[in-house]
C-alpha positions in Angstrom: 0.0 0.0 0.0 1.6 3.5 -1.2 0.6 6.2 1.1 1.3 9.7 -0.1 0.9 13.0 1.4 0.2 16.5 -0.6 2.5 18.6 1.6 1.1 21.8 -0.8 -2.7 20.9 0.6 -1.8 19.6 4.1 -2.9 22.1 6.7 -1.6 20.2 9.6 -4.8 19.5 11.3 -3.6 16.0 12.6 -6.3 14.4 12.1 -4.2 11.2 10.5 -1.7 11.4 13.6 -4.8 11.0 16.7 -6.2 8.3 13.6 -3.3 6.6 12.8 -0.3 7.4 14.9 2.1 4.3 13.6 1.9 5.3 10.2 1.6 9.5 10.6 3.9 12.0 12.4 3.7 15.8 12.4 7.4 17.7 11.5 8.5 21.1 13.4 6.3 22.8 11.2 3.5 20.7 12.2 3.0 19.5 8.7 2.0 15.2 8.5 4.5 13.1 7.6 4.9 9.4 7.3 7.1 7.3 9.7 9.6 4.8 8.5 8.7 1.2 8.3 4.6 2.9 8.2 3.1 -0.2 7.2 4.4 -2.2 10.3 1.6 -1.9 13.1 -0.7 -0.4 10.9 -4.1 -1.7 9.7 -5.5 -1.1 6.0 -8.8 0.4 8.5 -6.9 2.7 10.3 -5.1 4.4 7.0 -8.5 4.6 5.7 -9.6 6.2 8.5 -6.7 8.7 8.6 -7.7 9.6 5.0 -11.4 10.1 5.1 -10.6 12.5 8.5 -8.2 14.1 6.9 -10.3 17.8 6.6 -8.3 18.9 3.2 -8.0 15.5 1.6 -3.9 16.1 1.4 -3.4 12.2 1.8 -4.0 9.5 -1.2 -3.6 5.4 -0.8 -3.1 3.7 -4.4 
């Protein structure tokens, strides 16, 4: 599963971090990022979640 995140649309809500907080960090700038090794501890349900909460739809699973 490729996660991506639109770092031009993310508003760093956090939304995907409280959702998802083995696959989702936020940097200094508050901004979402991924962790490495994301897909370890993570659930297909819980990315799915973290991109239907996500208020600016800046993150995209293909």
């Amino acid at each position: 599963m490729r996660i991506s995140i639109d770092r031009d649309v993310c508003i760093g809500a956090g939304q995907c971090v409280l959702t998802a907080p083995e696959v989702f960090t936020q940097d200094d700038d508050g901004f979402s990022e991924l962790l490495p090794g994301h897909e370890e501890g993570a659930t297909d349900t819980m990315i799915k979640e973290a991109v239907r909460v996500c208020p600016v739809q800046a993150i995209t699973v293909a």
